[in-house]
C-alpha positions in Angstrom: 18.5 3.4 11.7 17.9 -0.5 11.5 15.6 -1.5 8.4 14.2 -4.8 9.6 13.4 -6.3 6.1 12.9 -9.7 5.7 15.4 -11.5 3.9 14.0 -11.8 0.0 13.4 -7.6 0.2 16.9 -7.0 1.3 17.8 -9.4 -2.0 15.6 -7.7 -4.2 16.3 -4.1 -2.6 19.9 -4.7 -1.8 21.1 -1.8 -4.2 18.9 0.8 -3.6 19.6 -0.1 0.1 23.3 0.9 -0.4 22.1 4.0 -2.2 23.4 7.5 -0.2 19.8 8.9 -0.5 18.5 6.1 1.0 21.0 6.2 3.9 20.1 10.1 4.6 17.1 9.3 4.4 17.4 6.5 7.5 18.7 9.7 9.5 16.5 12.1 8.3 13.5 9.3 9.6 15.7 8.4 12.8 15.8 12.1 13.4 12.2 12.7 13.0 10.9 10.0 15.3 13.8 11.3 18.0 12.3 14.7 18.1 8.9 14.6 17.0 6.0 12.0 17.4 5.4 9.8 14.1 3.5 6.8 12.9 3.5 4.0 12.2 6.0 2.6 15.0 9.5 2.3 14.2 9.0 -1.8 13.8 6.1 -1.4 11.6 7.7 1.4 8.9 8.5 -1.7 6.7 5.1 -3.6 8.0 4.1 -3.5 4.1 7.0 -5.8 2.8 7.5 -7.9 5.8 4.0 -8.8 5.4 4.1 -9.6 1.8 7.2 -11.3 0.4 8.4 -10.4 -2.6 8.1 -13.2 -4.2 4.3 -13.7 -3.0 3.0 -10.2 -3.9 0.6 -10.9 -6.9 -1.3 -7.6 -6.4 -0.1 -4.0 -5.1 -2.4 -1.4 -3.6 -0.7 2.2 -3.2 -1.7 4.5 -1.4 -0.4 8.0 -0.3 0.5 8.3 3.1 0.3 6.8 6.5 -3.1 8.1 8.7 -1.7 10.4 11.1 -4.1 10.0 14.4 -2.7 8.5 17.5 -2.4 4.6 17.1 -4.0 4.2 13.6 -0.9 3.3 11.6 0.0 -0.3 11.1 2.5 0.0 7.9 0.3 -1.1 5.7 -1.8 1.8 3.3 -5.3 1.8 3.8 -5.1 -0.4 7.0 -5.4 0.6 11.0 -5.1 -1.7 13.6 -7.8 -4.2 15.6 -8.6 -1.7 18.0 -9.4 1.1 15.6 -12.3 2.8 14.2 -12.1 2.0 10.4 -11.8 5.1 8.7 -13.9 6.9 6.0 -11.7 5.7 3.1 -11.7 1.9 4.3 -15.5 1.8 5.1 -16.0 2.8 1.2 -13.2 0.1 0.4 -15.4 -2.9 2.6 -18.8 -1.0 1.0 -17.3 -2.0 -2.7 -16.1 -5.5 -1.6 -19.3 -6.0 -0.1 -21.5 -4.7 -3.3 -19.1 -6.3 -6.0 -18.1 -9.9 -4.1 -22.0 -9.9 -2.9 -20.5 -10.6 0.2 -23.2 -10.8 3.6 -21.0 -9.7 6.3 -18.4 -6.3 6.2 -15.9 -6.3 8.1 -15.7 -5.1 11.8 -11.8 -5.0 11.4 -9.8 -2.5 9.7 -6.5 -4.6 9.4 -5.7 -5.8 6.2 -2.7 -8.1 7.7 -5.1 -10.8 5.9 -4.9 -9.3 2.9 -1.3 -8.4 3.1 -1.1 -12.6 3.7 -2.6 -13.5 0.7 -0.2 -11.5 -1.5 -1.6 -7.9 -1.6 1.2 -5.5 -1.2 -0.4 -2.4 0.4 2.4 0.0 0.0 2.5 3.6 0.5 4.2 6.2 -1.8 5.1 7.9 2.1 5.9 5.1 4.6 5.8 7.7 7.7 4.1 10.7 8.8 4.5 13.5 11.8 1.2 13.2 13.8 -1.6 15.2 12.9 0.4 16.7 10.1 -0.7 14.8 6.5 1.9 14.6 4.3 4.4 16.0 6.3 6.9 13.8 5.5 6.1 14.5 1.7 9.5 16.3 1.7 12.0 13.1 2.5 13.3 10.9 -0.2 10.6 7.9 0.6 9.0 8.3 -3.3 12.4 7.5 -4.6 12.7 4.3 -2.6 8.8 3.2 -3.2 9.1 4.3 -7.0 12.0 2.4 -7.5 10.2 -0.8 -5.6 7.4 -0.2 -7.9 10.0 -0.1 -11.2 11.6 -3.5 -9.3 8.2 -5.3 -9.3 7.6 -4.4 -12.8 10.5 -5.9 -13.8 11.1 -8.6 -12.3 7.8 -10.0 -12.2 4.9 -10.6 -14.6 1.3 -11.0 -14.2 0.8 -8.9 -11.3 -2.1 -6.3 -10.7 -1.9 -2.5 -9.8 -4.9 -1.2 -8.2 -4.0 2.8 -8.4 -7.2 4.7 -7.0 -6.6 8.5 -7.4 -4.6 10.7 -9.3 -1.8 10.6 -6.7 -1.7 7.0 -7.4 -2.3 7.0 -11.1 0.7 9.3 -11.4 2.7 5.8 -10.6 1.7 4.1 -14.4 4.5 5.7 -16.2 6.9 2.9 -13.5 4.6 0.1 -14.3 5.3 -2.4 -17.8 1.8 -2.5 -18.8 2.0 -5.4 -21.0 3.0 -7.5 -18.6 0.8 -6.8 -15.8 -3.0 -5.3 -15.6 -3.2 -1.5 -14.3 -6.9 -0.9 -12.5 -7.5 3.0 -12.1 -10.7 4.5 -10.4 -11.5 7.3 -8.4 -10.2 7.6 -5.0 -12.3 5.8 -2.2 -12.5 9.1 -0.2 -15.5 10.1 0.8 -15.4 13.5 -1.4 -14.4 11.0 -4.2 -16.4 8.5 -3.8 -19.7 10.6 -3.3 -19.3 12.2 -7.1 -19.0 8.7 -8.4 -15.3 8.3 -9.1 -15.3 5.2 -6.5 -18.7 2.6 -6.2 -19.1 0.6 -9.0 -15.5 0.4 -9.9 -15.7 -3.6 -9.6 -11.9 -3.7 -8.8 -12.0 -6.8 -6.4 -14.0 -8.8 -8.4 -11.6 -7.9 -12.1 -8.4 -8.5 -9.8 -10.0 -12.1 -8.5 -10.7 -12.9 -12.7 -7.2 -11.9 -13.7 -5.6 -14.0 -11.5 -7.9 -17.1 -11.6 -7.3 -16.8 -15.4 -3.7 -17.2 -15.1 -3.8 -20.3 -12.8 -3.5 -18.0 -9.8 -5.8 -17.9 -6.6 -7.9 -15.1 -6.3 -8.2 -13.0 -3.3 -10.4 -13.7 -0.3 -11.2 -9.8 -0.2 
């Protein structure tokens, strides 16, 4: 299976690319989009990182898995594309933005290609799923090639800020160097999350902006 990565990834990623597991795990992928129908599209599995350069990702937003419905998927966690509804999950994301930017207008867009621009890695743990089927390619090797991009990030780059909503996501601090970058944790933005109070008031978007302003960086046009 081709891995269309852009050309500072491959640098970064070149070993772990050359890893056996990571080469079964191209077949095991090829294989499942031969026989079975999966999302995102083939070209956009590594939409995340071909969005987002390495060397411009100043914040990383993980999330679990891809959404699973017909045409939702765009590679990047959290995001659909144009054309799509915007999910329960993302509505609570904008209804956050909105309340702690004091912004006037949400979104009528679920793609986060804009953020994605700016520097905002949104990666998932999972970068592919069987339709209808969550998590169903839980099973495949994909954690040990995101974990290891989230050790690589940590290492070779300071300053950066992880925004790890969940436990799923939370479960990823023990890869991160946490005094060199700031770690955000809050509940998940789901609605069963977010209606006990684990998810509004969090202020994430406004804390990342401050971080990096305060380090000479620009903040992100959320």
């Amino acid at each position: 299976m081709q891995i269309p990565l852009t050309a500072d990834w491959q640098t970064v990623l070149k070993d772990e690319l050359n890893q056996p597991y990571f080469q079964n795990l191209m077949h095991q992928v090829a294989d499942e989009y031969e026989n079975f129908t999966c999302f995102p599209p083939k070209e956009l599995i590594f939409n995340a990182f071909n969005s987002c350069s390495f060397e411009a990702t100043k914040v990383v937003i993980l999330g679990q898995d891809p959404y699973h419905g017909d045409k939702e998927a765009n590679g990047l966690a959290f995001s659909v594309a144009d054309d799509v509804r915007i999910p329960p999950s993302l509505r609570n994301i904008f209804a956050e933005v909105h309340s702690d930017l004091h912004q006037i207008l949400l979104p009528n867009s679920g793609n986060l290609e804009r953020w994605a621009n700016q520097g905002v890695l949104l990666l998932n743990a999972t970068l592919t799923v069987r339709k209808d089927t969550p998590n169903s390619h839980k099973h495949l090797h994909w954690q040990d090639f995101t974990d290891a991009v989230i050790g690589k990030l940590s290492d070779e780059k300071e300053h950066l800020v992880f925004l790890l909503w969940g436990a799923f996501a939370q479960k990823k601090t023990k890869l991160i160097d946490t005094n060199k970058h700031l770690i955000l944790t809050s509940g998940h933005p789901s609605p069963m999350s977010a209606n006990q109070g684990k998810w509004f008031g969090n202020k994430h978007f406004s804390k990342t902006n401050d971080y990096l302003e305060g380090i000479g960086k620009k903040g992100i046009e959320w």
